[in-house]
MIGU-811367 format. One record per atom (N, C-alpha, C, O): residue in three letters; x, z, y. Coordinates in steps of 0.02 Angstrom, whole numbers, plus 50000, padded with zeros to 5 digits. Last residue first. Example, Ala and Ser with C-alpha at 12.3 -4.5 7.8 and 13.67 -1.06 7.14 Angstrom:
residues 2
SER506425035449888SER506845035749947SER506455039450002SER506705040250057ALA506605039049716ALA506155039049775ALA506605039049835ALA507125042349834
END
This chain:
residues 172
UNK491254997751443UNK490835001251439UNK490635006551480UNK490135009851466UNK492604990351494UNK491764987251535UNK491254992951515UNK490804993951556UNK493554995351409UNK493484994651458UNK492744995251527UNK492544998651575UNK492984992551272UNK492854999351297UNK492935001051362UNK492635005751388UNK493014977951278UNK492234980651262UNK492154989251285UNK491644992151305UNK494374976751309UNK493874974351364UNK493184976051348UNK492754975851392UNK494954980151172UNK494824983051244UNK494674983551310UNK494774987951353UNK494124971651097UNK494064981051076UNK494294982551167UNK493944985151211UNK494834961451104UNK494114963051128UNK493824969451136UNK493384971451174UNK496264966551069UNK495914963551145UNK495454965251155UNK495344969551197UNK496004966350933UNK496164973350991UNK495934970851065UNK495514973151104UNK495634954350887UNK495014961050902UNK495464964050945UNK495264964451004UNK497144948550900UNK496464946250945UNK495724951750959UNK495414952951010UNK497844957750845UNK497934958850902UNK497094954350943UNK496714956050988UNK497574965350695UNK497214960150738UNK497124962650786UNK496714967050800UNK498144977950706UNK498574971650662UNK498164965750695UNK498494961250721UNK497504988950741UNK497874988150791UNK498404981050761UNK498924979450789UNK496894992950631UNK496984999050641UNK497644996850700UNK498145000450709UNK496114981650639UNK496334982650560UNK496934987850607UNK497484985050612UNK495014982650716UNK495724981350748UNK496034981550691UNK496604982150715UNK494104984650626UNK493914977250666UNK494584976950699UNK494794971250712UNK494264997450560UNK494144989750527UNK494214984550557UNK494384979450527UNK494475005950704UNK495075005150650UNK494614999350628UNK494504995450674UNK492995002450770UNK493685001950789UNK494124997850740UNK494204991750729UNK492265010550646UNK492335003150628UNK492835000150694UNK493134995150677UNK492985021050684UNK493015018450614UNK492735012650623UNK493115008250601UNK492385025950793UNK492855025750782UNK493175021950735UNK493715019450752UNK491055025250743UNK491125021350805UNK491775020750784UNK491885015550753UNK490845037350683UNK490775030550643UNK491045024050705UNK491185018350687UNK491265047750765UNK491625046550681UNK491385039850662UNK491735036650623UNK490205044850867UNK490845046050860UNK491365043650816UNK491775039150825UNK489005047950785UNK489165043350819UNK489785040750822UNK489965035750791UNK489435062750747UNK489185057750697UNK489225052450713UNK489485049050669UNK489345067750913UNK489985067250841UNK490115062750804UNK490615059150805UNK488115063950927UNK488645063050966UNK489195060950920UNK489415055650898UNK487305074650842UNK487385066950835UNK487925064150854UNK488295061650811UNK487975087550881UNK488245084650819UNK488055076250814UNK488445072050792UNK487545087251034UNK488225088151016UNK488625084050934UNK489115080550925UNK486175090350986UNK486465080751017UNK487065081851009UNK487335077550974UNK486295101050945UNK485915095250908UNK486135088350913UNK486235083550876UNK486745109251039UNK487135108750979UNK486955104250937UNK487345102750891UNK485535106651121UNK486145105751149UNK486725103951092UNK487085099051094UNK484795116451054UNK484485108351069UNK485045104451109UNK484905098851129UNK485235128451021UNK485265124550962UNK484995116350979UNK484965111650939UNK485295132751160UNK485725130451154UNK485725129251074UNK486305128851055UNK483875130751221UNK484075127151236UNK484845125851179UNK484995120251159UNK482505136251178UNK482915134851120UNK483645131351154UNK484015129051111UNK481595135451278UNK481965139951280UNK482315141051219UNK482455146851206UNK481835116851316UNK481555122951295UNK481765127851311UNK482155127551358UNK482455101651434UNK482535108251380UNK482085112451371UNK481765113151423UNK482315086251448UNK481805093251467UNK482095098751406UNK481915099251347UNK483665076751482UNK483185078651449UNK482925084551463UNK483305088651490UNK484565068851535UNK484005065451528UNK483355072051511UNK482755071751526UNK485595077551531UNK485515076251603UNK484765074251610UNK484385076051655UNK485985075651387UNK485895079851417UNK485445079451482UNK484865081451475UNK486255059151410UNK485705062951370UNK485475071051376UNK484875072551371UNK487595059851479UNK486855056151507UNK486185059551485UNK485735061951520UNK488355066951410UNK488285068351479UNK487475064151506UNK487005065851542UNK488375059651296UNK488145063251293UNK488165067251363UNK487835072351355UNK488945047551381UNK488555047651336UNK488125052251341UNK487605051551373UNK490655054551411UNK489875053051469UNK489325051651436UNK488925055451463UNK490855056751270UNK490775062151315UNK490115061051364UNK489545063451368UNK491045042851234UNK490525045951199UNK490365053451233UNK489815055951224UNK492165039951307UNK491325036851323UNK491115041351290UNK490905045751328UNK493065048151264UNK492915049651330UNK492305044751337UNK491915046351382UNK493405044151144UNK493035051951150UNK492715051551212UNK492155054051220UNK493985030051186UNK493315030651134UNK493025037451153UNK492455037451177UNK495155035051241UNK494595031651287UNK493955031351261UNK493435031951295UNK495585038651108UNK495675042551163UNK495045039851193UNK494495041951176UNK495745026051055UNK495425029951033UNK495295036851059UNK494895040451029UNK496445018651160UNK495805017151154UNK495485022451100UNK494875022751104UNK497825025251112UNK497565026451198UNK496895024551170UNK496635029651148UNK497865018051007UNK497935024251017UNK497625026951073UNK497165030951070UNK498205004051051UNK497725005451004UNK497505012451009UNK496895013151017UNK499445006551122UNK498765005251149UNK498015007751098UNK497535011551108UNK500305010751020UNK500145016351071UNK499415013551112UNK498945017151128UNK500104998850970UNK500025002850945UNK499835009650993UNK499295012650995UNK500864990251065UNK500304987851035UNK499874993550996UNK499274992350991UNK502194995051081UNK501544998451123UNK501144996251095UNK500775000951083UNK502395001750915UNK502724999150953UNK502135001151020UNK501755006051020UNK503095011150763UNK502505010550828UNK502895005550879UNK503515005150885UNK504105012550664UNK503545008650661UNK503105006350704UNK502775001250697UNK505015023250696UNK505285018650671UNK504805012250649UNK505055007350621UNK503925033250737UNK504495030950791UNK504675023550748UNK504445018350772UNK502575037850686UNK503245036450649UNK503605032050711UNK503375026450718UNK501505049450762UNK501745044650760UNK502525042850725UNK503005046450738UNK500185063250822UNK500845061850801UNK501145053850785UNK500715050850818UNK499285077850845UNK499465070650848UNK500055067550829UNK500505071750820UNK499195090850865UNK498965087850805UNK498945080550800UNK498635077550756UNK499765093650988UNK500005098250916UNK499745094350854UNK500025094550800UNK498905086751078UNK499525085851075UNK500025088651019UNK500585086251007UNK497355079751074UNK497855088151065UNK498695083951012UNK498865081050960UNK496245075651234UNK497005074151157UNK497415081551155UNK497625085851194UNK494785077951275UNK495265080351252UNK495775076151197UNK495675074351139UNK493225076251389UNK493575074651307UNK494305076051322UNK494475075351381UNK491735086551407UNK492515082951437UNK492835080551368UNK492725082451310UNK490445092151504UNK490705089151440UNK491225087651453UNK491355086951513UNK489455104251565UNK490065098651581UNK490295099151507UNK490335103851468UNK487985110251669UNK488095106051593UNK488845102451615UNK488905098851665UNK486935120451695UNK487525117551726UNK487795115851668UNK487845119751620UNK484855117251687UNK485505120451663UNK486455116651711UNK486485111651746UNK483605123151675UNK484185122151712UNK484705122251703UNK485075127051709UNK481695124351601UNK482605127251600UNK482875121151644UNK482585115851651UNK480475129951690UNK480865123551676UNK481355126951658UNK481525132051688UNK479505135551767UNK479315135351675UNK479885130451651UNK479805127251598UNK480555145551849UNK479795143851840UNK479545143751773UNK479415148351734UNK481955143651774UNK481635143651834UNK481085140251851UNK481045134251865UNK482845149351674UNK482485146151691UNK481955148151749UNK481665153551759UNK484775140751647UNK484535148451673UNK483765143851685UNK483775137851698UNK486155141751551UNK485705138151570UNK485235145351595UNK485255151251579UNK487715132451552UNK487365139751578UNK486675137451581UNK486535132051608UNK489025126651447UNK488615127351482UNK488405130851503UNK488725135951491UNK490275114051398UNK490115120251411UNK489405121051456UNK489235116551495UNK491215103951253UNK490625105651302UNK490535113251329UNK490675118051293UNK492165094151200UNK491955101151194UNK491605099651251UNK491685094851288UNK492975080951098UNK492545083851145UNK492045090751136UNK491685092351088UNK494645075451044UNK493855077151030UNK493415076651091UNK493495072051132UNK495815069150943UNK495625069651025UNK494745073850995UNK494445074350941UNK497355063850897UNK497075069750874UNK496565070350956UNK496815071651011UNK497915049950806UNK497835051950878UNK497165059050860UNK496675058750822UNK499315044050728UNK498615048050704UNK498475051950786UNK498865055850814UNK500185031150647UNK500155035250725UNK499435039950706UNK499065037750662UNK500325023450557UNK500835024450598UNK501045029950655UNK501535031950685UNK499795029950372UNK499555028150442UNK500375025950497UNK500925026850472UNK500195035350247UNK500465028450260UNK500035024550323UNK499945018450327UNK500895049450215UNK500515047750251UNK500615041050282UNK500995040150329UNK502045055550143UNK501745052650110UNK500905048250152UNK500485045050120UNK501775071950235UNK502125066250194UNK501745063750141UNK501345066550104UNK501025067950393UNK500855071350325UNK501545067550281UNK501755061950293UNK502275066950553UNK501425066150489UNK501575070950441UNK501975075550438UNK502195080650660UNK502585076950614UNK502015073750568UNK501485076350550UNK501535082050830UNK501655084650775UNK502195077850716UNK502435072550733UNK501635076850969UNK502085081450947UNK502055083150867UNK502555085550842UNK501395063851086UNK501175064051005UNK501655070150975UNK502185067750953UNK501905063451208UNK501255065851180UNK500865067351128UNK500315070151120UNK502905055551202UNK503155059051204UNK502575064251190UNK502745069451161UNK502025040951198UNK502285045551132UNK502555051551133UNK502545054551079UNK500695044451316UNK501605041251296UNK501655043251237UNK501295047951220UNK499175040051400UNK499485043051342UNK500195038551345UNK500295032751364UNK498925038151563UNK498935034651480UNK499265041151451UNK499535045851480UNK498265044251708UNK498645045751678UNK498635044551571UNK498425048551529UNK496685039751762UNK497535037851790UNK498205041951755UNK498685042151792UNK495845044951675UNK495815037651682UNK496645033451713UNK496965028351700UNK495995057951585UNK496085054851631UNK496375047751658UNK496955045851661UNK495585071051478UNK495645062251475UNK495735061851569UNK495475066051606UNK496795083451460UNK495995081551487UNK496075073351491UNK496595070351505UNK497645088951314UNK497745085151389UNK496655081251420UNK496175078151397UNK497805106951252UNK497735100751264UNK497855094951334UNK498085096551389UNK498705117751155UNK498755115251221UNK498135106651187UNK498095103251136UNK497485130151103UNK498005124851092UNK498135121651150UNK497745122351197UNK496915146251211UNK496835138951168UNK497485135451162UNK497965136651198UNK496715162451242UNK497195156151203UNK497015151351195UNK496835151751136UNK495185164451358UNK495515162951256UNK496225159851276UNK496295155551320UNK494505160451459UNK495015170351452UNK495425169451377UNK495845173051351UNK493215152151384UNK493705154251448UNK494155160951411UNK494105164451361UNK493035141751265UNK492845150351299UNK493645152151327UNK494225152851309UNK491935129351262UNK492555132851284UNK492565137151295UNK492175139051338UNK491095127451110UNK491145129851184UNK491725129351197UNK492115128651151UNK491345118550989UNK490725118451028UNK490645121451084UNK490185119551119UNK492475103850938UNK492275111350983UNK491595111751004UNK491285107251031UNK493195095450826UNK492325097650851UNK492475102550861UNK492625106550818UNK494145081550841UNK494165090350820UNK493505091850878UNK493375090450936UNK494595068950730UNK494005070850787UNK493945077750784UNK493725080350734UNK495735057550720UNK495495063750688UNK494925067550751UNK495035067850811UNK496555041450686UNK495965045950742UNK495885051650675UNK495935050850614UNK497565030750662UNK497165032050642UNK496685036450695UNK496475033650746UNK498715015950628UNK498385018750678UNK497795022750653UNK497415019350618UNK499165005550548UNK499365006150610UNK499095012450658UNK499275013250716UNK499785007450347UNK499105009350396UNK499285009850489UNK499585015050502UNK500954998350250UNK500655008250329UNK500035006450363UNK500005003250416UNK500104996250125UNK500894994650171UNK500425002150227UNK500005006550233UNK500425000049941UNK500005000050000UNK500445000050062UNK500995002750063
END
């Protein structure tokens, strides 16, 4: 089996809780790409990917109700974790690091996404299992979105899909 170019791992947070330790991560940001120097962990051995981009999305909220309506302050954000990412030096080139970057850029639509749907919708006083609801579609979305990515970029080998792949996530 030859190396696999490129993969994704999706780490599901459901709050941020302030005052915590957390892992280091990097907040997506449109003016600052991903480098390799960003990829810190080592692969798996025996792991015939090139690069494995470690990103997710966490959410936080407050919701308070007022009258008969809940309210809520709602922020989503997507994340690369830099401890759980990684890449074979002796294989990646940028074509690759691009590929990579777009799976990054992938968390970050599916963030605003679910930023929309939130925003869209009349909460209960169930709010935060109706929040954790779309959170997991989201996900589910996510994981499959991602994946057919990897098939259609054969994980960054069809440079022609990659293109399209990134003028389709581009424009999205």
């Amino acid at each position: 089996m030859g190396i696999i170019k490129g993969g994704h791992l999706i780490i599901l947070l459901f709050f941020i809780h302030l005052g915590y330790a957390q892992e280091e991560s990097i907040l997506w940001n449109p003016e600052i790409p991903l480098s390799w120097n960003n990829f810190k962990d080592m692969p798996t051995e025996g792991d015939t990917s090139a690069a494995l981009t470690a990103s997710g999305i966490s959410y936080q909220f407050s919701a308070e109700q007022i009258n008969e309506e809940i309210v809520l302050d709602f922020q989503v954000s997507a994340f690369f974790y830099p401890q759980k990412s990684w890449y074979k030096p002796e294989v990646c080139d940028e074509n690759i690091l691009n590929h990579e970057q777009l799976h990054f850029d992938i968390a970050e639509l599916f963030a605003r996404k679910m930023e929309i749907i939130v925003k869209k919708k009349r909460f209960t006083a169930n709010v935060k299992k109706e929040i954790k609801e779309i959170y997991q579609s989201i996900i589910k979305e996510l994981s499959v979105f991602q994946d057919v990515y990897d098939q259609e970029t054969d994980f960054s080998r069809n440079i022609p899909n990659q293109r399209l792949w990134n003028q389709k996530i581009k424009t999205a």
